[in-house]
ROMAR-696577 format. One line per field, with one value per residue: x, y, z of N, C-alpha, C in turn; chain; residue number from 1. Coordinates in Angstrom, 1 decimal, padded with zeros to 4 digits. Example, Ala and Ser with C-alpha at 12.3 -4.5 7.8 and 13.67 -1.06 7.14 Angstrom:
# ROMAR-696577
n.x	(013.2,012.8) $
n.y	(-005.7,-002.2) $
n.z	(007.8,007.1) $
ca.x	(012.3,013.7) $
ca.y	(-004.5,-001.1) $
ca.z	(007.8,007.1) $
c.x	(013.2,012.9) $
c.y	(-003.3,000.0) $
c.z	(007.8,007.9) $
mol	(A,A) $
seq	(1,2) $
# end
This chain:
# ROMAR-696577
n.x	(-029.7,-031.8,-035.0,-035.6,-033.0,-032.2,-033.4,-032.3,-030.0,-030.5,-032.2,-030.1,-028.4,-029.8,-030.3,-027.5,-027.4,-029.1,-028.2,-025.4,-026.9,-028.1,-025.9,-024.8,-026.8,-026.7,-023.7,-024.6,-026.1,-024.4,-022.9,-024.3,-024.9,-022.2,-022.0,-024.2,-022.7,-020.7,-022.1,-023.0,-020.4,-020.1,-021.8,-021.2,-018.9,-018.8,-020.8,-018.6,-017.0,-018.7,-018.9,-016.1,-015.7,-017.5,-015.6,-013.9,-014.5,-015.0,-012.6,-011.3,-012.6,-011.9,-009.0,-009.4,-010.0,-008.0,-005.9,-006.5,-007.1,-003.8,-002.9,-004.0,-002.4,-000.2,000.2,-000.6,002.0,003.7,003.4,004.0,006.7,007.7,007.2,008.5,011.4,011.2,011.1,013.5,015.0,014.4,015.1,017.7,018.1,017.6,019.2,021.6,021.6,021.4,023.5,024.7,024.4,024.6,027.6,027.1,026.7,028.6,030.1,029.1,029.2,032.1,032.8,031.2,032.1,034.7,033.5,033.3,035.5,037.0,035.2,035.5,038.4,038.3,036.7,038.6,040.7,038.8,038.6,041.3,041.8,040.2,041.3,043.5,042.3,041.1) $
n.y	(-036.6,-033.8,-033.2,-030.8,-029.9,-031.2,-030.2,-027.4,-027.5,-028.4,-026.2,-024.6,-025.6,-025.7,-022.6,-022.0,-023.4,-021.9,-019.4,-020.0,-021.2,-018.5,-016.5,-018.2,-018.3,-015.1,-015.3,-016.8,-015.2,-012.8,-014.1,-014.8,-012.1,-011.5,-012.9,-012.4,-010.1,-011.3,-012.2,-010.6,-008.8,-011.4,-010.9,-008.4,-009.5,-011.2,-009.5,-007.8,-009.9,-010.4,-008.0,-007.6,-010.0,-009.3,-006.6,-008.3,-009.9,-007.5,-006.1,-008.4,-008.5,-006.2,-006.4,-008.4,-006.6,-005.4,-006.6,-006.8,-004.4,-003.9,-006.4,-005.2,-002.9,-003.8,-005.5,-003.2,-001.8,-003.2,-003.1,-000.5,-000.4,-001.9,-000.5,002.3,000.8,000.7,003.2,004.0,002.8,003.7,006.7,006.1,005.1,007.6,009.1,008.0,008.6,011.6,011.5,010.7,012.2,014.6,014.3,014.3,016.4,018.5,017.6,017.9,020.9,021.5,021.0,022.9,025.2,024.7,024.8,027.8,028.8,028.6,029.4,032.1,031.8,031.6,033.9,035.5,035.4,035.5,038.1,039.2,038.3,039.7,042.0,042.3,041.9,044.0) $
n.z	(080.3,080.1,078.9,078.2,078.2,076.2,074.1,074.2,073.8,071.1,069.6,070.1,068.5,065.9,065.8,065.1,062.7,061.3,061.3,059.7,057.2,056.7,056.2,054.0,052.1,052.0,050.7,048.6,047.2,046.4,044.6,043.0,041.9,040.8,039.2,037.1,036.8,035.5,033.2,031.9,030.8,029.4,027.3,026.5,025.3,023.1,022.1,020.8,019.6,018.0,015.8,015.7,013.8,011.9,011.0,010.5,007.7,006.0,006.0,004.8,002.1,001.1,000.8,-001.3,-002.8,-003.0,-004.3,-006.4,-007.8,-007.5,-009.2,-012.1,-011.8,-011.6,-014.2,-015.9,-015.1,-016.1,-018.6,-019.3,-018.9,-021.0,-022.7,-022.3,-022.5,-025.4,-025.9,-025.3,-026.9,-029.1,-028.8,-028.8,-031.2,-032.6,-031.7,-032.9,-035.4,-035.6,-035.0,-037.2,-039.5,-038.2,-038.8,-041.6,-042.8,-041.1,-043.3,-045.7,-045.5,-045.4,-048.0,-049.0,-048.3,-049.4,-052.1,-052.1,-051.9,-053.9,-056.1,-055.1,-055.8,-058.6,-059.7,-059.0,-060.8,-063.0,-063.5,-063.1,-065.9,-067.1,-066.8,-067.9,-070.7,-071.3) $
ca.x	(-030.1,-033.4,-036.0,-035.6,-031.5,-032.1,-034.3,-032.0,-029.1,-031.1,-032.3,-028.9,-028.0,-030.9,-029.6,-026.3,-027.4,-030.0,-027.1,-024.8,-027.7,-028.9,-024.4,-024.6,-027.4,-026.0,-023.0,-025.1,-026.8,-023.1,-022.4,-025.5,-024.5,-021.1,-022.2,-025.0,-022.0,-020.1,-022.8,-023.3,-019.1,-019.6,-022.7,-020.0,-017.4,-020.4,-021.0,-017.8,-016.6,-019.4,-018.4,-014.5,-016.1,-017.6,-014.4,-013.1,-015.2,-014.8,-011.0,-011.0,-013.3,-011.1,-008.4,-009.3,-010.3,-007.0,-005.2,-007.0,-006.5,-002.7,-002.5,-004.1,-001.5,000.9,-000.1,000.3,003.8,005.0,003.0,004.8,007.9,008.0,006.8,009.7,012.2,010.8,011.3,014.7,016.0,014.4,016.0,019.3,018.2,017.5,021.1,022.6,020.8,021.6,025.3,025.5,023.2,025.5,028.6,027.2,026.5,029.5,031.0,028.6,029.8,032.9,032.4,030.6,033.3,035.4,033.2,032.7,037.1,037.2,034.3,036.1,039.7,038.1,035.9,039.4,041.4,038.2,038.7,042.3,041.8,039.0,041.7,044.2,041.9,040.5) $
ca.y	(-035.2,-033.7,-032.9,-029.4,-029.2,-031.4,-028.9,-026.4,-028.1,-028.8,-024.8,-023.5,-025.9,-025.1,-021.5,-021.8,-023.4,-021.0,-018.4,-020.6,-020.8,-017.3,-016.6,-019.1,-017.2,-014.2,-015.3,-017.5,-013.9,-012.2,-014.9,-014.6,-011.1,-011.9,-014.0,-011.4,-009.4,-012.0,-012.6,-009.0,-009.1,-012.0,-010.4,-007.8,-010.0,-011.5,-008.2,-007.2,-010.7,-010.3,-006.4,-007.9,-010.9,-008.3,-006.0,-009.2,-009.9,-006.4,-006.4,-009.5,-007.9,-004.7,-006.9,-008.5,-005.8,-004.2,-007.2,-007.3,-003.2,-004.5,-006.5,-004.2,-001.9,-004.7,-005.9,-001.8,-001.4,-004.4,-002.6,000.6,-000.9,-002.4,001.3,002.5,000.0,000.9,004.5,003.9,001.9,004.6,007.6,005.7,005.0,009.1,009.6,008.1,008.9,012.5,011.6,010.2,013.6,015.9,014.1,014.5,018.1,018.8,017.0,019.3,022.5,021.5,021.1,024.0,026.0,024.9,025.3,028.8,029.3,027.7,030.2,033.5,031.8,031.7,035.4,036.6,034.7,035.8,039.4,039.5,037.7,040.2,043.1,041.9,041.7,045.5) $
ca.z	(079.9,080.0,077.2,078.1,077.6,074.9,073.2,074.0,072.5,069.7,069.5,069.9,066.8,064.6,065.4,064.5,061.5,060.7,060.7,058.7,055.9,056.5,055.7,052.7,051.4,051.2,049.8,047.1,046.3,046.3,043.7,042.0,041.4,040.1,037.9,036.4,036.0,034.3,032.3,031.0,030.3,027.7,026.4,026.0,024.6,022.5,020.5,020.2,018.4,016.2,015.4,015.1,012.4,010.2,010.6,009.5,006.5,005.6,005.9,003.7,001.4,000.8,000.6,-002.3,-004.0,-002.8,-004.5,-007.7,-008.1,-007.6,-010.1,-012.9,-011.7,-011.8,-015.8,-016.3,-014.9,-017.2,-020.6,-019.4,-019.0,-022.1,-023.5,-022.0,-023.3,-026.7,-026.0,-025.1,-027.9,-030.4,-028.3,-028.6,-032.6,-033.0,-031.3,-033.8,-036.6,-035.5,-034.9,-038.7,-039.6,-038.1,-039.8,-043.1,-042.0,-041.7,-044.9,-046.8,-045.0,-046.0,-049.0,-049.5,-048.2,-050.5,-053.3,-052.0,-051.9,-055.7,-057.0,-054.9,-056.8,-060.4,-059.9,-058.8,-061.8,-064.2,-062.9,-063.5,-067.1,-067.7,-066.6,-069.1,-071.9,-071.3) $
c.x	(-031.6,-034.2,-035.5,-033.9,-031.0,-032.6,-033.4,-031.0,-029.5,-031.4,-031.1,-028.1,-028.4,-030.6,-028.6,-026.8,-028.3,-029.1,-026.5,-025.4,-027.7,-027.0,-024.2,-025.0,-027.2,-025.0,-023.4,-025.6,-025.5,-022.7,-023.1,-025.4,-023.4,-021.2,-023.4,-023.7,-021.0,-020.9,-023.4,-022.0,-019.1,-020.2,-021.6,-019.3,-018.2,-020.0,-019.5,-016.9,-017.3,-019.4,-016.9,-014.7,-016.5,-016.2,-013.6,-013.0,-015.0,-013.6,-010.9,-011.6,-012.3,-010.0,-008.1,-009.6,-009.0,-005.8,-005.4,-006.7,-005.0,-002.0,-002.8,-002.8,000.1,001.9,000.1,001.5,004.2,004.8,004.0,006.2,008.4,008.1,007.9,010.9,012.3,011.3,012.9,015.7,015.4,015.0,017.4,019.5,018.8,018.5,022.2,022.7,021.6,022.7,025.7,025.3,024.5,027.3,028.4,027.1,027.3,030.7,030.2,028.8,031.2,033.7,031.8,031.7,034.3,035.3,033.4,034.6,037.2,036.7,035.0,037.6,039.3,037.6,037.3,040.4,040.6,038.9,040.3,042.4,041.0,040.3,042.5,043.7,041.3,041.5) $
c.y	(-035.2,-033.6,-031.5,-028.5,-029.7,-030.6,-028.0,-026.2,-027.8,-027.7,-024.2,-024.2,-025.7,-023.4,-021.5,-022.6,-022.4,-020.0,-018.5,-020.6,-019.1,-016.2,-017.1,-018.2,-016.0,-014.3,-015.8,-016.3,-013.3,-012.6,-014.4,-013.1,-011.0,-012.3,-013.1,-010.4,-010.2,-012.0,-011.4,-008.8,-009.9,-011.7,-009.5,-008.1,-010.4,-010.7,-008.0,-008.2,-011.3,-009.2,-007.0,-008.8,-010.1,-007.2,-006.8,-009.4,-008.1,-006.0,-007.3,-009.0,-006.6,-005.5,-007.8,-007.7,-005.1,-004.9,-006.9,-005.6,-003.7,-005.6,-006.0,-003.2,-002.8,-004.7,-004.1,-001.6,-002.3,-003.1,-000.9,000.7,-001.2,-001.2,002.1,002.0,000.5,002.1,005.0,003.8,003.1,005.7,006.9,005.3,006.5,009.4,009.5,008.3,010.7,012.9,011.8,011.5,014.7,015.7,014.6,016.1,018.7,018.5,018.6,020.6,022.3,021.7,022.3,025.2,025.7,025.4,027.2,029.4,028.9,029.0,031.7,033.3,032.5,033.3,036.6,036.2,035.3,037.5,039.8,039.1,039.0,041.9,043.2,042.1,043.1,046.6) $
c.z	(079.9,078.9,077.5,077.8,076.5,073.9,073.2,073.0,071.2,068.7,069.0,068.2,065.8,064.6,065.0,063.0,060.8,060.1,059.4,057.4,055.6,055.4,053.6,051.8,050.9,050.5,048.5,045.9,045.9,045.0,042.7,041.1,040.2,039.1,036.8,035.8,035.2,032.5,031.2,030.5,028.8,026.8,025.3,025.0,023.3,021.3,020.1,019.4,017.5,015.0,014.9,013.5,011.2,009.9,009.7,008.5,006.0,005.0,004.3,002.5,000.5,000.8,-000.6,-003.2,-004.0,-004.4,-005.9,-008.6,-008.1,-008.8,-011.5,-013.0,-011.9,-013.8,-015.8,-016.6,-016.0,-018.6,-020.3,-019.2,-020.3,-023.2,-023.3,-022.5,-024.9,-027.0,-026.0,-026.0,-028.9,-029.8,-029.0,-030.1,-033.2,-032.9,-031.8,-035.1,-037.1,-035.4,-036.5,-039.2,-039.9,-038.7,-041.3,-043.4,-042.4,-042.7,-045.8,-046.6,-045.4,-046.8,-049.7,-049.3,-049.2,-051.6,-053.4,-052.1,-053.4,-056.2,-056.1,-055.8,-058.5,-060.1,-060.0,-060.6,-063.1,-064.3,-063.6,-064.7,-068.0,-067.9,-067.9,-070.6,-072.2,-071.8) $
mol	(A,A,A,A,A,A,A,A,A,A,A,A,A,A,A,A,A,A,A,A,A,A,A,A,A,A,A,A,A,A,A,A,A,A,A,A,A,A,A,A,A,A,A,A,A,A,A,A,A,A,A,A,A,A,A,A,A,A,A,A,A,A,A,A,A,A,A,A,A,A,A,A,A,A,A,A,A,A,A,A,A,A,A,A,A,A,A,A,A,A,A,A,A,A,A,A,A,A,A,A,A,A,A,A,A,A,A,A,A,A,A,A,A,A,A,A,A,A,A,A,A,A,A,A,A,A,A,A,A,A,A,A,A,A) $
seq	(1,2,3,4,5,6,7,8,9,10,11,12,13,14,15,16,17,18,19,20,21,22,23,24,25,26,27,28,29,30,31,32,33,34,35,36,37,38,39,40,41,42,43,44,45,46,47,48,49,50,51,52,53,54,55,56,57,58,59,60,61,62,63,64,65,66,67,68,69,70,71,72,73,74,75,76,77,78,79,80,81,82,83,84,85,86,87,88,89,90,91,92,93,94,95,96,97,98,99,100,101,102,103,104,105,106,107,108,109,110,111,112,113,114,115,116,117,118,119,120,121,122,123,124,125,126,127,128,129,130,131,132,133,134) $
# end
């Protein structure tokens, strides 16, 4: 072979590799892109699982205060339970109080009635004694 179809050889392969780089190249820049936009994505992800951590802390935050209102209201319910119970048992004292009450009630209405049939007997007994003696 000659120098001059060696050269050419040599040409036509330093062009095709020129291409091949010139090819690469743009896909290394293609990449290079991609990867800018990856890289603006995790920025992304980034803020938003430093925004989710304070949601977090926040959450947890309000959570124990949620808990701590909860048991206040807890310790309440028992004292008003117990307040209740108490109210219960004296209701259910007053009810009988008011049973025995209204028993004696009516013993003394009874009673009074009778007295009140005794004293119309004698007024009528004096009455007739008084007519007799007139």
């Amino acid at each position: 072979m000659e120098n001059k179809e060696m050269l050419g050889l040599i040409l036509n392969e330093v062009r095709g590799i020129s291409t091949k780089v010139d090819g690469l190249d743009s896909k290394v820049d293609g990449l290079d892109s991609k990867v800018d936009g990856l890289d603006s994505k995790v920025e992304a992800i980034h803020r938003r699982v430093v925004k989710l951590e304070d949601d977090v802390r926040v959450l947890k935050s309000d959570s124990v205060r949620i808990e701590n209102k909860l048991d206040k209201v807890d310790d309440r319910l028992i004292r008003v339970e117990d307040e209740v119970g108490s109210i219960v048992q004296r209701v259910g004292e007053i009810k009988q109080e008011s049973v025995i009450t209204n028993q004696r009630l009516e013993s003394v209405h009874k009673r009074l009635t009778n007295l009140e049939d005794k004293t119309i007997e004698v007024k009528e007994v004096i009455k007739k004694m008084d007519k007799k003696f007139v």
